[in-house]
C-alpha positions, 0 to 999 in steps of 0.5 A, a space after each residue: 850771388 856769385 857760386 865759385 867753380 870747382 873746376 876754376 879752383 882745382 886749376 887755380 891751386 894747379 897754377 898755384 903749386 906749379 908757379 911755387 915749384 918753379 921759384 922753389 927750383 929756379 935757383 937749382 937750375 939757373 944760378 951759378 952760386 960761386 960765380 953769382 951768374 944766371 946761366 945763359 942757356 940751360 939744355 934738356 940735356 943740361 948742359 948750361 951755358 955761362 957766357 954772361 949777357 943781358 938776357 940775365 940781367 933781364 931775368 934777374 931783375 923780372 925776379 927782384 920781386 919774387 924772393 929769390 935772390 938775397 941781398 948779398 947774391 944781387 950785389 954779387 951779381 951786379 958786380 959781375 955785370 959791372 965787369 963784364 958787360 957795363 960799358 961807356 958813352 960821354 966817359 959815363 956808364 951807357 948800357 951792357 953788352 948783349 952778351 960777352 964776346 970778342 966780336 966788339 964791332 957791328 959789321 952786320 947780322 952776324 953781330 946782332 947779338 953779340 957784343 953790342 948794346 942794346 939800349 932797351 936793356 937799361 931800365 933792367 939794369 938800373 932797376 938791379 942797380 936801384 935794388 943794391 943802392 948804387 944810386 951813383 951808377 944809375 945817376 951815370 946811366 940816366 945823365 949818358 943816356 939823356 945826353 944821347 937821347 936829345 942830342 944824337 939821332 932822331 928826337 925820342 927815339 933810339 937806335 936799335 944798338 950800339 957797337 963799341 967800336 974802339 971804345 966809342 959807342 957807335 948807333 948801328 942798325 935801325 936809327 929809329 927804334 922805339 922800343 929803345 926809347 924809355 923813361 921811366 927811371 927818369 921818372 919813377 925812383 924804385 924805393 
């Protein structure tokens, strides 16, 4: 016969009420409503960053699943990351920019996260893309992808990142990267 912890219970209901006070107020701090972006950096200060980035895209799509977001504000959002971030390979959508900025050429570290492509994002924007019924873009993103994966590099592995070098996308830092190498949207269609 099991006997529960009292003291296993009380901190149960504190992660409980802790986990609900953080998706009650994720919004209020993070989400700019009448530009439909998640804030890059928010300060102690509060002072809040708006420069639109794949860190976002990454949170927005982690909280699909929490309630957080409706319908209309994921549309929104994808939107956004559409104009601002989405970029092309094979003259089809192939990932987003780590971040918006007009540093557009890898030259070393000092770009490392500015506006390059890093291939492990994807997923996460096609899971979004999935949410909202762009079925289109995310067929996009697969078939350029694919097309990377087995003809450019090494077999089942990715660079690291892309430039977008004058309008192509040029592999740049560490050719072969696992962690850039996925395949679960090619084989799980997220309903």
């Amino acid at each position: 016969m099991c006997s529960s912890n009292p003291e296993n219970e009380n901190k149960k209901d504190e992660y409980s009420a802790l986990l609900e006070n953080a998706r009650i107020n994720f919004k209020k701090v993070f989400w700019d409503a009448k530009e439909n972006i998640l804030y890059n950096i928010v300060t102690m200060e509060g002072e809040k960053d708006k420069t639109s980035g794949s860190p976002a895209v990454v949170a927005f799509s982690l909280l699909l699943g929490e309630n957080i977001f409706s319908q209309h504000e994921s549309k929104k959002f994808i939107k956004g990351v559409k104009e601002n971030l989405l970029v092309e390979k094979f003259g089809l959508p192939f990932g987003i920019l780590a971040k918006k900025s007009p540093k557009r050429i890898y030259y070393g570290d000092e770009e490392y996260h500015e506006a390059v492509v890093w291939p492990r994002d994807t997923p996460y924007l096609i899971r979004i893309l999935r949410h909202v019924g762009e079925k289109e873009t995310v067929e996009e993103l697969l078939r350029s992808n694919l097309e990377h994966q087995m003809n450019e590099g090494f077999v089942f592995y990715n660079s690291e990142l892309f430039s977008p070098d004058k309008g192509e996308m040029v592999p740049v830092k560490n050719p072969v990267q696992f962690w850039s190498q996925w395949v679960d949207p090619y084989i799980y269609n997220e309903k």
